[in-house]
C-alpha positions in Angstrom: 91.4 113.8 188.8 90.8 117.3 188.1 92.2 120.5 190.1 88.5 120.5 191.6 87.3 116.7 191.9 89.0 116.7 195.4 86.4 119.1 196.8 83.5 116.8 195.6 83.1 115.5 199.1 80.3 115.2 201.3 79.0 118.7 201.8 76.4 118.7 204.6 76.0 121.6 206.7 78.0 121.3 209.3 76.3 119.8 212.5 75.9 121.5 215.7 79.0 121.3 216.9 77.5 119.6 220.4 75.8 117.1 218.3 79.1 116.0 216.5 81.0 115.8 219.5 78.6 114.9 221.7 80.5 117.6 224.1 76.5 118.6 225.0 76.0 115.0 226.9 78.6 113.3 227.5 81.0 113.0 231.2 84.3 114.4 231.3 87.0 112.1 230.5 88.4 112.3 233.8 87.2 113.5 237.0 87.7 116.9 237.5 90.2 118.1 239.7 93.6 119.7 239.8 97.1 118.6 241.9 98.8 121.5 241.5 99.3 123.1 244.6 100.5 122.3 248.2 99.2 118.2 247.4 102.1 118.0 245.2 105.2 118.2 246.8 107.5 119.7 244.2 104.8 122.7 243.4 105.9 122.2 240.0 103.0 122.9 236.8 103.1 119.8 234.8 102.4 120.7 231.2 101.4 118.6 228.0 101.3 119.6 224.4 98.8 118.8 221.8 99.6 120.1 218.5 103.4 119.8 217.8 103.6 121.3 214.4 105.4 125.3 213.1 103.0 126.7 216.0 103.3 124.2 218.5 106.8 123.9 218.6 106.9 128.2 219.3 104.9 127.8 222.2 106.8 124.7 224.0 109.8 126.6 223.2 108.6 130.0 224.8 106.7 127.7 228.0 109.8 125.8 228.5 111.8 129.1 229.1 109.1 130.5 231.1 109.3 127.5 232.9 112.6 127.6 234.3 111.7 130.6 236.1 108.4 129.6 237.1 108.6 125.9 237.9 106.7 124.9 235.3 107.8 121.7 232.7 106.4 119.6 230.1 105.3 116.0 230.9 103.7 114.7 227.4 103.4 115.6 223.5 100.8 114.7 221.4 100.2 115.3 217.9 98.1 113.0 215.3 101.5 112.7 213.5 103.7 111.1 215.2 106.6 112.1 213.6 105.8 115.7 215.3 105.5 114.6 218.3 108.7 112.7 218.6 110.4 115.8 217.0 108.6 118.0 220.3 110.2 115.3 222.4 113.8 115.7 221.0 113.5 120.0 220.8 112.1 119.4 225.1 115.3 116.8 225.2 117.9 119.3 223.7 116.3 122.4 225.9 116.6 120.6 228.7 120.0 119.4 227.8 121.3 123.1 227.6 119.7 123.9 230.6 120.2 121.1 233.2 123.6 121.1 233.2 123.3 118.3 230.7 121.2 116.1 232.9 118.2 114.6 231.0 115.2 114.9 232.9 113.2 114.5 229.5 113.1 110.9 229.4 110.0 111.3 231.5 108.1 113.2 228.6 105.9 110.6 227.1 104.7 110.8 223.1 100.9 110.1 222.4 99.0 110.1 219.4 95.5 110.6 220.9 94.6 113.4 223.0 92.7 111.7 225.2 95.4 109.8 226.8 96.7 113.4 227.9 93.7 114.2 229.3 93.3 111.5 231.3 96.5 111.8 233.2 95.7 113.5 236.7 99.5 114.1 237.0 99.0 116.8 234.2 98.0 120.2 235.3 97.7 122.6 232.1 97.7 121.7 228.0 99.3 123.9 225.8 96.8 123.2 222.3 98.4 124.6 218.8 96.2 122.3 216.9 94.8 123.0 213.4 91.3 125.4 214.0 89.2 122.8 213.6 90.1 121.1 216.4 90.5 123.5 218.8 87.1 123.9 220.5 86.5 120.3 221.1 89.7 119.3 222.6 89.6 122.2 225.2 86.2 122.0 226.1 87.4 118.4 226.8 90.4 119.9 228.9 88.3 122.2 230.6 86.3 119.1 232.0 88.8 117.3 232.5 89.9 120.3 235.1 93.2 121.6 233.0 94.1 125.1 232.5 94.6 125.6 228.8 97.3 127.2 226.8 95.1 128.1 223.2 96.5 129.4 220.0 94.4 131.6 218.2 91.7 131.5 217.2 89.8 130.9 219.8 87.5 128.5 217.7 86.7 127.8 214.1 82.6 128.6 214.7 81.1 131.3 216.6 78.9 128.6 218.7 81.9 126.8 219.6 83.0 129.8 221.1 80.0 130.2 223.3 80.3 126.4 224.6 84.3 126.9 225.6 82.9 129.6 227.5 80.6 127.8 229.2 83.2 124.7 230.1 85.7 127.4 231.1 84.1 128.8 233.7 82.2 126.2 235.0 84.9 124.2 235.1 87.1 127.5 237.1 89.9 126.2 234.5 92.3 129.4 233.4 92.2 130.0 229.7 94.8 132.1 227.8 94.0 132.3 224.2 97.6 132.9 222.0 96.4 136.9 221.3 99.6 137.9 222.6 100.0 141.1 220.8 98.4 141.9 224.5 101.5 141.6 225.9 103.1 143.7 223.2 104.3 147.1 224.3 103.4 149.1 221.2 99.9 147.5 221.5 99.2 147.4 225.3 100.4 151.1 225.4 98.2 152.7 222.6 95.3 151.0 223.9 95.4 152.3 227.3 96.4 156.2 225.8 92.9 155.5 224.0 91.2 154.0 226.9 92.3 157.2 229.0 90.6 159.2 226.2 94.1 160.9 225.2 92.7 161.6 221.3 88.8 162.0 222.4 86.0 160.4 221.2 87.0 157.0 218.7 85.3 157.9 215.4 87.0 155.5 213.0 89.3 152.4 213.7 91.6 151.0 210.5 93.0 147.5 210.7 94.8 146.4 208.1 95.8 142.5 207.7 98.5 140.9 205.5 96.7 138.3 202.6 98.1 135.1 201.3 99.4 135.7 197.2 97.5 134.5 195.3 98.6 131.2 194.5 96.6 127.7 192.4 98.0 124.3 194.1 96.5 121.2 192.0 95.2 118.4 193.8 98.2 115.5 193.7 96.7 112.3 194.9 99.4 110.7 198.1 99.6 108.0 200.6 99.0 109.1 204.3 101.7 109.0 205.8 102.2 106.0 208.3 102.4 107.4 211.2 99.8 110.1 210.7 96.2 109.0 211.3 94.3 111.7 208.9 91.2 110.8 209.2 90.7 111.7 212.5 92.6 115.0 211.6 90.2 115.8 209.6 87.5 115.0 212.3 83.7 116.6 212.0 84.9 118.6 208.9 84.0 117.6 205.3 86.5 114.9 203.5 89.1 115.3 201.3 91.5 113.3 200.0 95.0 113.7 201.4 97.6 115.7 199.7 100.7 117.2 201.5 100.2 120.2 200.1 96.7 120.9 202.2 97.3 119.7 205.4 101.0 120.3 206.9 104.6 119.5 205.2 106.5 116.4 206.0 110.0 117.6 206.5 110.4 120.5 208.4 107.5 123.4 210.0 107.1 125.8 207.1 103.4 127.5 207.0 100.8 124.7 206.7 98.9 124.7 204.0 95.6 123.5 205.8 95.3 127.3 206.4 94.1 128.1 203.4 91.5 125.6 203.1 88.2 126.8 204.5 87.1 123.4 205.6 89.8 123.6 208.2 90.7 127.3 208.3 88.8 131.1 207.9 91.7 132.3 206.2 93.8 135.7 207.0 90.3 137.2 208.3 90.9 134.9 211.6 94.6 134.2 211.2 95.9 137.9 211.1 92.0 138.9 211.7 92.2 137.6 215.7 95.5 139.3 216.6 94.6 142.5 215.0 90.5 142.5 215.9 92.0 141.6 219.4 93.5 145.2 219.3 90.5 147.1 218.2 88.2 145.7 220.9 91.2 145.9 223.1 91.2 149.9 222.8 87.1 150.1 222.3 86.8 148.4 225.4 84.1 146.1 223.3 85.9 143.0 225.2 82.5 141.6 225.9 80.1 143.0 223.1 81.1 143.8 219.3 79.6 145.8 216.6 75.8 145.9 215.1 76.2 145.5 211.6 78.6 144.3 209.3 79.6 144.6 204.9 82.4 143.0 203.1 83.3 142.1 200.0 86.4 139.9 199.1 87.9 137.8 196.1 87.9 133.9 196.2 90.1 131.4 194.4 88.1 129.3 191.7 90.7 126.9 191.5 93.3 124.5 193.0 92.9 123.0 197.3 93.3 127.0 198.3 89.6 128.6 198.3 89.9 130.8 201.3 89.6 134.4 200.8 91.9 136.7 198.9 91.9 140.5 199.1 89.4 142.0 200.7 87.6 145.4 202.5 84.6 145.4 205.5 83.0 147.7 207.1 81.5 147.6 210.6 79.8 149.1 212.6 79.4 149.5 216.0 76.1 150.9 218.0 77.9 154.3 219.4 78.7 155.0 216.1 82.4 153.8 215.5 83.5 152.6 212.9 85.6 149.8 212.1 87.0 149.5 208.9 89.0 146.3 207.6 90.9 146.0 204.8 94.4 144.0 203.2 97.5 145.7 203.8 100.6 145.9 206.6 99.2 144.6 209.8 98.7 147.7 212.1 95.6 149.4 214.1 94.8 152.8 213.7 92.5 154.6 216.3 90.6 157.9 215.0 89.3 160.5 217.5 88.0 164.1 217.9 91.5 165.1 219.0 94.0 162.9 216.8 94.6 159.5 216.2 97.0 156.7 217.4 98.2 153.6 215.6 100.3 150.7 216.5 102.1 147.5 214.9 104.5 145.1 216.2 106.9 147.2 214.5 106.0 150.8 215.9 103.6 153.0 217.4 103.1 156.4 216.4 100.6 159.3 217.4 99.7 162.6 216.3 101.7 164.2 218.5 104.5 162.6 219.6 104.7 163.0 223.2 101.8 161.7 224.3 103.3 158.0 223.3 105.8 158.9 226.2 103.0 159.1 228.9 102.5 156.6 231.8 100.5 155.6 234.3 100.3 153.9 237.9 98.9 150.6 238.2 96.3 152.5 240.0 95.5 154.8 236.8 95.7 151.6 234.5 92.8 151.0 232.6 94.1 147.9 231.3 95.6 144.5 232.7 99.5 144.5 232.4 101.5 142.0 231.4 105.1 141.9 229.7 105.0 138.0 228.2 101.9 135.8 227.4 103.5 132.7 228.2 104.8 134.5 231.6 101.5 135.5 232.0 99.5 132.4 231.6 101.8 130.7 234.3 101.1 133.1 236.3 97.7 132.9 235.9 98.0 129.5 237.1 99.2 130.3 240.1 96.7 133.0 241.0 93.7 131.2 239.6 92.8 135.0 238.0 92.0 136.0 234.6 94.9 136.0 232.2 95.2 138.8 229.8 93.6 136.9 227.0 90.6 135.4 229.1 88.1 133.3 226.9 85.1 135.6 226.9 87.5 138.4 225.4 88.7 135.9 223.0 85.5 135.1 221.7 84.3 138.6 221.0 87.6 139.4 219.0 87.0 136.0 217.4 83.9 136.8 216.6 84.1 140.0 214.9 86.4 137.6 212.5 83.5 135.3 211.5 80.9 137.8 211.6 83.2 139.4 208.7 83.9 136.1 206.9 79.8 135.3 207.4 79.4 138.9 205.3 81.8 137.8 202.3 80.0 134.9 201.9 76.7 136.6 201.8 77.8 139.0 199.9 75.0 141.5 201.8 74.8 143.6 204.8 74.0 141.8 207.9 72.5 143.0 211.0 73.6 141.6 214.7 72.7 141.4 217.6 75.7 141.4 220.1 73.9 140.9 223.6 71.7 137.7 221.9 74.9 136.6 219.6 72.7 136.3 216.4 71.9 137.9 213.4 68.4 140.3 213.3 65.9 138.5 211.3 68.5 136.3 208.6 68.1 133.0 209.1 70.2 132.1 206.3 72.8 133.8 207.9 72.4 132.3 211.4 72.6 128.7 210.3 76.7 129.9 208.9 76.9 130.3 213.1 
């Protein structure tokens, strides 16, 4: 088989997502409705993760710790390899070993293959989902039905139409959603934002976001056996098939970088991987958090060879109806914001400003343009509780998320595309509405 004969699969258009799924028709799993609260004696948030692998295991860790505090613990794991989920079970086992006084509490955490099984427990309250990007619109429009608050890495979704429909189940489900943006709760990022909000450098003229790009790299196609305890073909789900190799879907000894991200089938590539957290930022400081720019050019390099073909290096330009500018291009990940009277820019690393003090500025909650919080994870929990809007709420999400796709839509084309941000489609390219 040559380096290219595993991508001769079946390459229809991908179906309305609703139409795959069936998400448009179909009753909830469960029947809505939530026991956390004063119905459950302990008051304790009852937690499940789907998605178990180098992502996954981040979040339990980080919800686990929040937890303590917050009375809030995992019940279940699930992951379509089994292997990762019983590796989840033995990290909850050991953090709960550290922490309990070396009582094990853990053997109450149950190991599922199948999602659905976790959705149908009413004992579970919330799901944390680090699942490939694929997957991640249908199994939390499923949670949303099936009434749990939801935990999502980033991206929000794979397509900009499964975007709309989370919305939809979200909020008429009154589920909380935090998506995993959480350079929100960053202090570098949370603080230039609100100096730009509070119009400390004037009018935004021009915003740079840089994002880090995979090397270039050509990985042959190497014909395996799935593993046994991994169903793949529902891994690969709604998307296109291809053969399984190691090398394209996740690694079977230890949580290194999955490859599966650089295969545009299951992944955008560094335009929604870096693209989200970064986008996030610029919308963030625009106050764009439910609208997004009118047009959009790009031009980027793709791989003519090996089971990688997402993009490689590449620039964009965007731009927004008031005139910003939005520029995109590889580099350091950072934001800078341009305005009439200086600039600001900020990293997970830094922030710096054209003149220094005005980074040492603060504000009241009462002056505070922009939500506050100190740890996603924290945050989300708390959310919970409150039954408010997280800092990362869904709608916000799925305008950062957007701007991504919109971008990775104008590489492909290869043109300048016009859009439409109130009606979410693009002005008269039906070409480029069908890659929606």
């Amino acid at each position: 088989m040559t380096q290219r004969d595993h991508r001769k699969v079946i390459r229809l258009k991908r179906r309305g997502f609703l139409g795959v799924s069936g998400l448009g028709m179909v009753a909830p799993l469960v029947l809505p409705g939530r026991v956390l609260g004063s119905d459950r004696p302990s008051n304790q948030i009852r937690m499940a993760a789907i998605g178990c692998g180098r992502m996954g295991r981040g979040n339990i860790t980080n919800l686990f710790n929040q937890g303590l505090k917050m009375q809030a613990r995992f019940v279940a794991v699930c992951d379509l390899d089994l292997k990762r989920a019983r590796a989840a079970k033995t990290l909850l086992q050991e953090m709960h070993k550290e922490h309990d006084d070396g009582r094990d509490i853990s053997k109450e955490i149950t190991v599922d293959q199948d999602y659905r099984e976790v959705l149908g427990r009413p004992d579970v309250d919330a799901v944390l989902i680090s699942t490939p990007d694929h997957w991640h619109a249908q199994i939390a429009i499923e949670a949303a039905r099936a009434g749990k608050d939801i935990y999502l890495e980033k991206p929000l979704t794979y397509t900009l139409r499964e975007g709309q429909s989370l919305i939809q189940a979200v909020r008429q489900n009154k589920v909380v959603l935090q998506t995993g943006t959480h350079q929100r709760s960053m202090t570098y990022f949370r603080r230039v934002c609100e100096l730009v909000r509070q119009g400390r450098i004037g009018a935004i003229q021009k915003v740079l976001v840089s994002l880090p790009m995979d090397p270039p790299s050509v990985v042959p196609y190497v014909d395996m056996k799935v593993p046994d305890e991994f169903d793949y073909k529902r891994w690969v789900g709604s998307r296109p098939w291809h053969p399984y190799t190691e090398a394209g879907v996740h690694p079977q000894n230890g949580f290194s970088r999955p490859g599966w991200m650089q295969v545009e089938d299951f992944a955008l590539g560094m335009i929604t991987n870096w693209g989200t957290h970064m986008n996030d930022i610029a919308q963030w400081g625009l106050g764009m958090e439910r609208s997004g720019p009118v047009s959009f050019t790009a031009q980027a390099e793709f791989p003519d060879d090996g089971i990688f073909d997402v993009h490689g290096s590449f620039n964009a330009q965007v731009k927004y109806e008031n005139g910003v500018e939005l520029v995109m291009q590889s580099g350091s990940p950072g934001v800078r914001f341009e305005g009439a009277d200086g600039w600001l820019f900020c990293s997970r690393e830094k922030m710096e400003a054209h003149q220094r003090e005005i980074l040492r500025e603060t504000f009241t909650p009462e002056q505070r343009k922009l939500q506050y919080s100190t740890n996603h994870h924290a945050d989300f929990l708390q959310s919970i509780r409150s039954r408010k809007d997280p800092v990362a709420p869904v709608e916000a999400a799925h305008r950062s998320n957007s701007l991504c796709i919109l971008t990775h839509i104008a590489m492909k084309t290869g043109r300048t595309l016009q859009w439409d941000p109130a009606n979410e489609d693009f002005v008269n390219d039906p070409d480029a509405s069908s890659m929606l």
